[in-house]
C-alpha positions as CSV (number, residue, x, y, z in Angstrom):
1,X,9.8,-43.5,-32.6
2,X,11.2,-44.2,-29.4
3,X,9.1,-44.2,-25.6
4,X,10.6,-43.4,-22.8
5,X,9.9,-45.9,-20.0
6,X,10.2,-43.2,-17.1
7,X,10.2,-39.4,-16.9
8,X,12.9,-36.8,-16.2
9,X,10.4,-34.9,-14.1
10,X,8.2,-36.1,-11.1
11,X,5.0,-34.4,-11.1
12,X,3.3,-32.9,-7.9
13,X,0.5,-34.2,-6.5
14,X,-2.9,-32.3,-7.5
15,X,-3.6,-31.7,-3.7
16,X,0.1,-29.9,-3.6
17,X,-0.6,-27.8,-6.2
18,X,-3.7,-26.5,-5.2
19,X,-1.9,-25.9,-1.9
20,X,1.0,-23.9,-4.0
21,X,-1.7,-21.8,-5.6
22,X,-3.6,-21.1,-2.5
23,X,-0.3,-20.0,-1.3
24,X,0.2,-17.6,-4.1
25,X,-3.0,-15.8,-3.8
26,X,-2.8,-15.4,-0.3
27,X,0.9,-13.8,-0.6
28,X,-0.9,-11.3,-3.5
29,X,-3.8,-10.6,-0.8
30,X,-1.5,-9.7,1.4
31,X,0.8,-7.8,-1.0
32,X,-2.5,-5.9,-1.7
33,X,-3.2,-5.1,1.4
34,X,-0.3,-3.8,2.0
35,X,-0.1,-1.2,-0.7
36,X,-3.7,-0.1,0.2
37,X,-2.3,0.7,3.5
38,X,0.7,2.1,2.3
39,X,-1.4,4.4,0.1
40,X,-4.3,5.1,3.0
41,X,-1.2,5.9,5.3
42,X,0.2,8.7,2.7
43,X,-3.4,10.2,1.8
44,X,-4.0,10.6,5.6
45,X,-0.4,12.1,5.9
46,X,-1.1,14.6,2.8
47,X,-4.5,15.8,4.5
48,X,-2.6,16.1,8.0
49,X,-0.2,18.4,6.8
50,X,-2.8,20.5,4.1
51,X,-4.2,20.9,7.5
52,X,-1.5,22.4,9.6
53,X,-0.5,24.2,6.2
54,X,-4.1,25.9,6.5
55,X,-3.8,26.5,10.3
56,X,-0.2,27.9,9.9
57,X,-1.7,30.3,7.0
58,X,-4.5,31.2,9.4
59,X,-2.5,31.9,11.9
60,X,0.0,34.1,10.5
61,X,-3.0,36.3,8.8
62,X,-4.4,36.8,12.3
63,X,-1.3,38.0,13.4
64,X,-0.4,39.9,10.6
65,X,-3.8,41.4,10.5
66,X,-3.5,42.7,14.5
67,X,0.0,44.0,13.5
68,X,-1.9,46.4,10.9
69,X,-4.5,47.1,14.0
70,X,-1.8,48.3,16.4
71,X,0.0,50.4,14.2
């Protein structure tokens, strides 16, 4: 069996590493916290126009109904 004197691959310092993960979880924090926003941004959206849905419906039985009064 043969040993190699010296490597192929250099090797990172610990303190690099750790820096490399930190890195990582801060990019899936903010990847996170983008969907969250993504998704609070279309939920608020949805209600905003359920909402003007329900006012256009209101409105157009109001009117509707004072048609049926005039005539």
């Amino acid at each position: 069996m043969e040993i190699k004197k010296e490597t192929k691959y250099k090797v990172k310092p610990t303190s690099e590493v750790e820096r490399d993960i930190e890195d990582a979880g801060d990019k899936i924090k903010a990847g996170a916290k983008a969907a969250a926003n993504k998704v609070e941004d279309a939920a608020r959206d949805a209600g905003d126009k359920m909402k003007d849905a329900s006012r256009d419906f209101d409105y157009e039985y109001r009117k509707e109904k004072a048609k049926e009064k005039l005539d």
